[in-house]
Structure formats: C-alpha cells, structure tokens
One Martini backbone bead per residue (centre of mass of N, CA, C, O) as a GRO file, in nm:
protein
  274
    1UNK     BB    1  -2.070  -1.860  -0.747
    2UNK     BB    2  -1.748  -1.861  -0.770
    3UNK     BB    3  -1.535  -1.851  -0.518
    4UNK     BB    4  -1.163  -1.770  -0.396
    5UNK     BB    5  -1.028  -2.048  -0.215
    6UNK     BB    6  -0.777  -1.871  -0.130
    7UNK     BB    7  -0.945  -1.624  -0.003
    8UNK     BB    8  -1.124  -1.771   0.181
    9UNK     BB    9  -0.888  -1.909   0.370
   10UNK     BB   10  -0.799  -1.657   0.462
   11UNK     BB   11  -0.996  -1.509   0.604
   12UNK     BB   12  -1.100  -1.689   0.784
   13UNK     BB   13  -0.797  -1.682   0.962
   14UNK     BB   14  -0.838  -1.348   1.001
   15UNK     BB   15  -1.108  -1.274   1.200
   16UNK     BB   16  -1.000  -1.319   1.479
   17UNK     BB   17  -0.762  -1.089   1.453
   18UNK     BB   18  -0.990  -0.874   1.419
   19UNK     BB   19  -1.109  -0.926   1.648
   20UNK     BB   20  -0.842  -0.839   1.833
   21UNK     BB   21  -0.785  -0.531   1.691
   22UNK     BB   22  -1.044  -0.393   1.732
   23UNK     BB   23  -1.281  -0.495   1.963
   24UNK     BB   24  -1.523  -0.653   1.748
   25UNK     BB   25  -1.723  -0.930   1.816
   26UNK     BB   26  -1.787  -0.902   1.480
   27UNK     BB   27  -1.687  -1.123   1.195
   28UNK     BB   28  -1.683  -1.081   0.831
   29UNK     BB   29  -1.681  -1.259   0.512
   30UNK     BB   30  -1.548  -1.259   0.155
   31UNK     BB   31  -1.528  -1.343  -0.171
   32UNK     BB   32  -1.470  -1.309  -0.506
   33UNK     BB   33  -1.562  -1.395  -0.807
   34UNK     BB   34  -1.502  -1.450  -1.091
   35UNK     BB   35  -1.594  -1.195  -1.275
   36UNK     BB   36  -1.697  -1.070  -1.071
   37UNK     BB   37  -1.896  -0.804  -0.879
   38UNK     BB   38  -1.912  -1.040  -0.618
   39UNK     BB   39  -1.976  -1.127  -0.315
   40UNK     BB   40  -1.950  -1.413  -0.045
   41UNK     BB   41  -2.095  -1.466   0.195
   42UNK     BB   42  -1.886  -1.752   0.447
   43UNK     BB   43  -1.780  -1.599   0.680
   44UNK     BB   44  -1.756  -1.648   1.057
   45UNK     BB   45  -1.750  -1.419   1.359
   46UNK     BB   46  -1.936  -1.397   1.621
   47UNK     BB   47  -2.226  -1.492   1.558
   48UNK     BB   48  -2.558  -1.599   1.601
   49UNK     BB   49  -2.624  -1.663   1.310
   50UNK     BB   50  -2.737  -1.733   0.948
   51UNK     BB   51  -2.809  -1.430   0.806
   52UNK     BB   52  -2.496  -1.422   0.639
   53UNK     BB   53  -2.486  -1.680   0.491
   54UNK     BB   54  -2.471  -1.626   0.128
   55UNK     BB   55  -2.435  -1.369   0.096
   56UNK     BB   56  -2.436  -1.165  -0.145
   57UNK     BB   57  -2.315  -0.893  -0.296
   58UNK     BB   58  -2.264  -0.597  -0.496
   59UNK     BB   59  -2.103  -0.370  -0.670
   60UNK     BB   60  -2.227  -0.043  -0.471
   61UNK     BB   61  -2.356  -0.191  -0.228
   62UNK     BB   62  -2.405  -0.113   0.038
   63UNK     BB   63  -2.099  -0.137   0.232
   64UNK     BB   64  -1.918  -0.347   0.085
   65UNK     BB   65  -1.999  -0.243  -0.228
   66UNK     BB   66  -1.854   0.047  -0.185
   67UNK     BB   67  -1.595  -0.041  -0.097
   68UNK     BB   68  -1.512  -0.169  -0.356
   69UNK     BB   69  -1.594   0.043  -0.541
   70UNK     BB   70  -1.349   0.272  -0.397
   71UNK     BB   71  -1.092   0.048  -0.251
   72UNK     BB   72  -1.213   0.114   0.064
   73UNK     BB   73  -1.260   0.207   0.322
   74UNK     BB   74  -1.565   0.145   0.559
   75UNK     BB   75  -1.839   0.323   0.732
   76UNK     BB   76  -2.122   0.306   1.005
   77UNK     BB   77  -2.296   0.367   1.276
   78UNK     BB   78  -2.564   0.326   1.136
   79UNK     BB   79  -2.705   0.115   0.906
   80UNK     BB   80  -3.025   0.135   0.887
   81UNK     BB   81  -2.973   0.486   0.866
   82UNK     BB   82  -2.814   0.510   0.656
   83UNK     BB   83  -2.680   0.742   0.374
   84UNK     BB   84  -2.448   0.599   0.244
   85UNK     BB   85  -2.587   0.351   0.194
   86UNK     BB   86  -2.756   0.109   0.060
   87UNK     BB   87  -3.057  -0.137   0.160
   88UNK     BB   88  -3.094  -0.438   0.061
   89UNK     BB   89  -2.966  -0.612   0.360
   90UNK     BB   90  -3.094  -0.536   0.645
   91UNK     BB   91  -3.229  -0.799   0.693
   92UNK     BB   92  -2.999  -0.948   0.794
   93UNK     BB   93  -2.833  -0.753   0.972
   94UNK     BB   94  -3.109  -0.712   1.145
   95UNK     BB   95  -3.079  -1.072   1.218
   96UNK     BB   96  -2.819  -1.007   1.390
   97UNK     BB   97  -2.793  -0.733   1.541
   98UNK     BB   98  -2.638  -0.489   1.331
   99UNK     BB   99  -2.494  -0.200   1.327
  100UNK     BB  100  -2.217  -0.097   1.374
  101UNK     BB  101  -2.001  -0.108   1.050
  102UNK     BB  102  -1.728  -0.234   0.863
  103UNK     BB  103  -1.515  -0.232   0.528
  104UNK     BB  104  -1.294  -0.439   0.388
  105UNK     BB  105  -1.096  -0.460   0.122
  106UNK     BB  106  -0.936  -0.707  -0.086
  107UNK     BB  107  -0.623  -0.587  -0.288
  108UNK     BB  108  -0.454  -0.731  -0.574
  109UNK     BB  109  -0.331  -0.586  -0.850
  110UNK     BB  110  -0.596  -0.395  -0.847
  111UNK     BB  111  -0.758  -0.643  -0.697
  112UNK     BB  112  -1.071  -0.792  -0.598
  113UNK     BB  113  -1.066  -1.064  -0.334
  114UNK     BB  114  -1.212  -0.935  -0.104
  115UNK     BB  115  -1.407  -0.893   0.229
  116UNK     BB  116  -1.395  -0.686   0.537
  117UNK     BB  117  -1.578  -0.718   0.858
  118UNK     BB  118  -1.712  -0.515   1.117
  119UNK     BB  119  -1.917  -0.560   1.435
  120UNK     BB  120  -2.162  -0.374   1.619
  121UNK     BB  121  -2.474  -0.386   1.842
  122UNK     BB  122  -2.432  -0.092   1.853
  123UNK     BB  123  -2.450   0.287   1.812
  124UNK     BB  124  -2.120   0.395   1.673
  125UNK     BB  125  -1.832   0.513   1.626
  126UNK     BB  126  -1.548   0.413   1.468
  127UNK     BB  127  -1.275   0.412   1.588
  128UNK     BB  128  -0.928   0.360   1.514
  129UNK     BB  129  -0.896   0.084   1.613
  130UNK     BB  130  -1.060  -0.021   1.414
  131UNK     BB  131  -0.995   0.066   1.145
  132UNK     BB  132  -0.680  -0.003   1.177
  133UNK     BB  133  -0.712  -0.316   1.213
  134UNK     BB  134  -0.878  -0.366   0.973
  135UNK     BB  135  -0.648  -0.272   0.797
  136UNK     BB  136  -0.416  -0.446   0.881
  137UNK     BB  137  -0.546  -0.737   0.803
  138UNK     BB  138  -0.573  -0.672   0.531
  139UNK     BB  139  -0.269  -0.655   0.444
  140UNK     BB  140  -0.209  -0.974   0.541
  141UNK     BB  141  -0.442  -1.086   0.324
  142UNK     BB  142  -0.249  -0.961   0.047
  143UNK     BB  143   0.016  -1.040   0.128
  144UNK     BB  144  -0.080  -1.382   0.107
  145UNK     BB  145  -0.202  -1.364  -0.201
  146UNK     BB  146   0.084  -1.265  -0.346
  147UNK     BB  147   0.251  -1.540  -0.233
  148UNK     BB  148   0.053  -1.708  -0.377
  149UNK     BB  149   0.079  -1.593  -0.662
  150UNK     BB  150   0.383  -1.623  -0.717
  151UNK     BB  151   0.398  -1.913  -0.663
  152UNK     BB  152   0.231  -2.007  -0.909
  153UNK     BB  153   0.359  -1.843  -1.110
  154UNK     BB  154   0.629  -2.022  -1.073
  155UNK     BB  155   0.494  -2.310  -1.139
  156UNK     BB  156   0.382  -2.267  -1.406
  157UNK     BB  157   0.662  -2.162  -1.547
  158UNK     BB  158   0.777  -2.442  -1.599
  159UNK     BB  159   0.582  -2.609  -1.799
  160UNK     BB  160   0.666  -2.445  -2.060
  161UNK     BB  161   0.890  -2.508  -2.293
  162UNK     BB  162   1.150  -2.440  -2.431
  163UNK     BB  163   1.309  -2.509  -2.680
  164UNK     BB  164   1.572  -2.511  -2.593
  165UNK     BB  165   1.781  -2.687  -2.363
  166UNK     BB  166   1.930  -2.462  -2.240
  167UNK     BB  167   1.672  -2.276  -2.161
  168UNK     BB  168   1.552  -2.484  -1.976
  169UNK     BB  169   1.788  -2.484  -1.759
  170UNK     BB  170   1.758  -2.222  -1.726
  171UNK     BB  171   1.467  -2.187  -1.638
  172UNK     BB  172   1.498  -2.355  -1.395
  173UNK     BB  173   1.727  -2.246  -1.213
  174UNK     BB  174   1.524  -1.910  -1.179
  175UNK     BB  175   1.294  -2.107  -1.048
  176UNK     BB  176   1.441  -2.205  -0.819
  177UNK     BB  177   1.530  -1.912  -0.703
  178UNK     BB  178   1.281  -1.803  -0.663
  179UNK     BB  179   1.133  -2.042  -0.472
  180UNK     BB  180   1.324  -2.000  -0.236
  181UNK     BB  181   1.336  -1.682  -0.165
  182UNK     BB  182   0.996  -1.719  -0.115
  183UNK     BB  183   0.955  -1.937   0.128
  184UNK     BB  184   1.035  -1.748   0.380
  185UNK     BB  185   0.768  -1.548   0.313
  186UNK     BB  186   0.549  -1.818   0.435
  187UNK     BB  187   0.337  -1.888   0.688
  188UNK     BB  188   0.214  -2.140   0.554
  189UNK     BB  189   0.378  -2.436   0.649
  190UNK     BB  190   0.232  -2.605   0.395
  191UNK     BB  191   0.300  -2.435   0.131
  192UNK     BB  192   0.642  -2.418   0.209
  193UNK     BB  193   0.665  -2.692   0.157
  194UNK     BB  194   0.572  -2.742  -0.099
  195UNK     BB  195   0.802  -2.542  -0.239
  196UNK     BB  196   1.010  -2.682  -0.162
  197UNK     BB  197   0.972  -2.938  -0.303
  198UNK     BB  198   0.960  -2.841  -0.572
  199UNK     BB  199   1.266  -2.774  -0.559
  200UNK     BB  200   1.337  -3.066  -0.559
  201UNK     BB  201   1.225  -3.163  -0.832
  202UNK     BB  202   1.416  -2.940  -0.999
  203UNK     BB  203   1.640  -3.186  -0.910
  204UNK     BB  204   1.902  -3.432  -0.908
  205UNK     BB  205   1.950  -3.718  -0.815
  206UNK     BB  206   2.170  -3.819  -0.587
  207UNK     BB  207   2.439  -4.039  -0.635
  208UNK     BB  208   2.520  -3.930  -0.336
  209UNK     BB  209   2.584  -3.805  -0.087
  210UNK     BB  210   2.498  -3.472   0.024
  211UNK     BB  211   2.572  -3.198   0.137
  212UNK     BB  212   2.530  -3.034   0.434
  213UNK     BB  213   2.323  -2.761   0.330
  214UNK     BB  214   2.203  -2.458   0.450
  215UNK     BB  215   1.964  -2.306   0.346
  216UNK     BB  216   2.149  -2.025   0.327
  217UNK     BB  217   2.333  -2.125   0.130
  218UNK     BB  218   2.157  -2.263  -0.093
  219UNK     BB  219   2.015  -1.969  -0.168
  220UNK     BB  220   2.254  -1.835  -0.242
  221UNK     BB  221   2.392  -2.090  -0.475
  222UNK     BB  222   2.137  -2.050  -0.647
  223UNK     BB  223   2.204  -1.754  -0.725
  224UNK     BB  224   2.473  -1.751  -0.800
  225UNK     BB  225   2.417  -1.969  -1.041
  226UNK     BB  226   2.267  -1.714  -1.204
  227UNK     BB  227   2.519  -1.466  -1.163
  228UNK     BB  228   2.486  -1.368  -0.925
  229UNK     BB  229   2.572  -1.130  -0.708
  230UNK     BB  230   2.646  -1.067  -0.385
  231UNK     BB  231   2.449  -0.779  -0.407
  232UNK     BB  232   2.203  -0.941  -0.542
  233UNK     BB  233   2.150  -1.131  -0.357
  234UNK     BB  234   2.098  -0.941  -0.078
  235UNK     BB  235   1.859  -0.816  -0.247
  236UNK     BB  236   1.669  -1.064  -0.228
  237UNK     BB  237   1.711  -1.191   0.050
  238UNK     BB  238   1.776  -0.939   0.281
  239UNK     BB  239   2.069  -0.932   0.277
  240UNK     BB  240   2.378  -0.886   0.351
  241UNK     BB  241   2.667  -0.924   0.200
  242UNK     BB  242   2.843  -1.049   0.412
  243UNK     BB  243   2.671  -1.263   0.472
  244UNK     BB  244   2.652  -1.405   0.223
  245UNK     BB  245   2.949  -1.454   0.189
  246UNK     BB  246   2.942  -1.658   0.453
  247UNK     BB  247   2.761  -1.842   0.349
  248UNK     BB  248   2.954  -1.921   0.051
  249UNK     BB  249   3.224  -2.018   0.232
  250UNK     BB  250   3.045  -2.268   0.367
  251UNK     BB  251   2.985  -2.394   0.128
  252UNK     BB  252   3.258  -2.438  -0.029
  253UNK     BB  253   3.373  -2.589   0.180
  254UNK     BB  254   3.137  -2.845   0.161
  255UNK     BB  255   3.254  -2.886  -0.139
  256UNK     BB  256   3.563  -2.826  -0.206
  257UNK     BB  257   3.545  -2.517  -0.324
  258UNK     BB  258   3.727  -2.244  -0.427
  259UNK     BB  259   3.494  -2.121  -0.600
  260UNK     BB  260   3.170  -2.047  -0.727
  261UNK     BB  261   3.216  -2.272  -0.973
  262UNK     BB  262   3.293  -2.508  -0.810
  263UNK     BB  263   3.021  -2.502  -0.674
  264UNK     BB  264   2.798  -2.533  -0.869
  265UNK     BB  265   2.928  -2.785  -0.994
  266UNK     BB  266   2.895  -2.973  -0.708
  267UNK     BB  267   2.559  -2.896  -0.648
  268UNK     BB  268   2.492  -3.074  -0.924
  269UNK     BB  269   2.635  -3.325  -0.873
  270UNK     BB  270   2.450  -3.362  -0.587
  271UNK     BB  271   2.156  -3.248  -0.665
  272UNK     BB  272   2.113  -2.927  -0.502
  273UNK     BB  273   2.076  -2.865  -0.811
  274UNK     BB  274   2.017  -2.775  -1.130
   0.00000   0.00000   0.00000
C-alpha cells in the first residue's frame, strides 16, 4: 500500500508537537493510502520498540480504524481491556507497552489523510489537555495539507492550455495572483520558495532592471491586474482597504504611474507581472 507522502511528511513533523501539547510521551501516526481504507504507521516518536512501525489498520477495526470510520477523536483508558474497540492489534500496542491509547482522524475536504495517535504505558482517562492537544495538532495537520494541495491544484491549472491565446494570458494572470496570495500562507519556508518560483515562472524576463517592489505591493498590482476592486483585494489577501490603497500607491509611485491601468501595463512591461 502506498502511503500519502505529504501527509507522511506532515504527520512526521508533527508528532513532537503533539507530544508536547498533550504531555503524553508516546506519539505516532501514519497515512491512508490512495483508495485504500487503510493506515500504516510510518512514523514514531518516544517508543522503545519498532513493534508498531509498518502496522496496517484497516478502517473501523482497533482504535485508530474507530476514529477513521467515525471521523472523529476517539480514546481508550486501558486499550488491551477496552470494550469500545475490536482488538486485532494489541500484540504489537502490548509489545510497546501502551495503555491508555488516543487517536485523531486527519480529514481534509471530507477525506481522512491519516491518524494521529498519543499514548500512556499506565492506565487512565486521558483529561482536556490531551484530547484537545491532540486535536489542536491534527488541524495544524490538515490546515497544512489543504494549502497544499491548493498550491498543487493551482499549479496543474496552468498545465492545460485554453484553445484562445486571450483566454491563456488571462488564465495566466489569475493564476499568477492566486499563487501569490497563497504563498504568505505556507509555513514550510521550501514550499513557499518552490510556490514563489513558480510565481517568478509565469513572468517575462524584464528586459531591463525591474522596480523593487516589495512583495505586498507586487502582491497587491497583481490581484489589481485581473480587475479587482480594492476592496475584493483586501479580502483575498487579509488585508484592511486602507492598507491596500498605501500597498498600491507605492507601487503606482515606484512604477511612475497615475493610475492603476498604468500601473499594470508597466509592471508587464518590467516582467514583474505576466
């Protein structure tokens, strides 16, 4: 089974946070594999053992295939007695010498990408700050798989020409100002280089020095350029209008241009827009 190698990735990065937002010293997870209702622990942090590395889960079964099939957190104060659970599993969880056990989903556009699990080697309930730590991770988890695969989706868009020469400039344009906008939003700072090149990609070499301008100008004249109101900027990008305005008359002013038309059609000319 192959396993989500971005959700590996996260999850990996992940597990220490958990372990230190929980205060439980055992954490691991794993990926769902494409099509697949299936798990397999990949990652591992704080075990003595390698007796849960490459475990499968199937959805609905243990306590992790639980919480997949519910959607939702689930716990267990003693996993090897537990009632609420089937118990495939516990050679492995009791060769780690795991009790008290928990398990969150992690779901992005209604799809589980992988669990995230914490665990106690003593039996007891696990209190707030474990389940909602663990749940505070896995959203950091999910929110960081969705603006990844925003940024993937928005970069396959561009692969497929329109039939119209027009139609590909304009489709161009809206995707250059969507990558852009997307970009402050990537906590992993080699991603949002990758994300920014390709931004740098969908430009024409300036054909002489470019004006510096500082990126939330750029990112500003960019949303400009495909016709948005000053006020639809400020909501793409987070910003108050006002902010917007000082952005664009920065820009206006570094570029020697009156207007906002002038301005874009200058910043095409500089290569710093496509």
């Amino acid at each position: 089974m192959a396993a989500d190698a971005v959700a590996t990735a996260e999850i990996r990065g992940a597990l220490a946070g958990l372990r230190r937002a929980t205060g439980l010293p055992v954490a691991f997870g794993g990926a769902v594999g494409p099509g697949a209702a299936q798990i397999r622990i990949s990652e591992l942090s704080g075990t003595a053992t390698g007796a849960l590395r490459s475990l499968v889960v199937t959805s609905g079964t243990g306590l992790g295939g639980r919480a997949v099939a519910l959607g939702r957190a689930c716990a267990v104060p003693d996993y090897s007695s537990s009632r609420r659970i089937s118990h495939e599993y516990d050679a492995p969880v009791a060769a780690e010498g795991l009790r008290s056990v928990l398990a969150v989903p992690l779901v992005v556009r209604h799809r589980v990408r992988g669990v995230l699990y914490g665990a106690l080697r003593t039996p007891q309930p696990l209190g707030d700050r474990a389940l909602g730590g663990a749940v505070a991770a896995a959203r950091e988890v999910e929110r960081a798989l969705a603006v990844r695969d925003e940024a993937r989706g928005l970069l396959a868009a561009l692969r497929p020409a329109p039939p119209e020469p027009g139609a590909r400039q304009e489709h161009v344009r809206e995707a250059h100002a969507a990558l852009r906008a997307l970009a402050p939003r990537i906590a992993d700072p080699e991603l949002r280089a990758e994300l920014l090149a390709a931004c740098d990609l969908l430009t024409a070499p300036a054909p002489h020095a470019s004006p510096a301008l500082a990126p939330r100008e750029l990112d500003v004249l960019t949303w400009v350029a495909t016709g948005a109101t000053n006020a639809a900027v400020a909501d793409r990008l987070g910003l108050r209008p006002e902010t917007v305005k000082g952005y664009l008359r920065a820009a206006m002013r570094k570029l020697g241009a009156h207007t906002r038309g002038e301005a874009v059609t200058a910043a095409r000319r500089a290569g710093v827009l496509p």
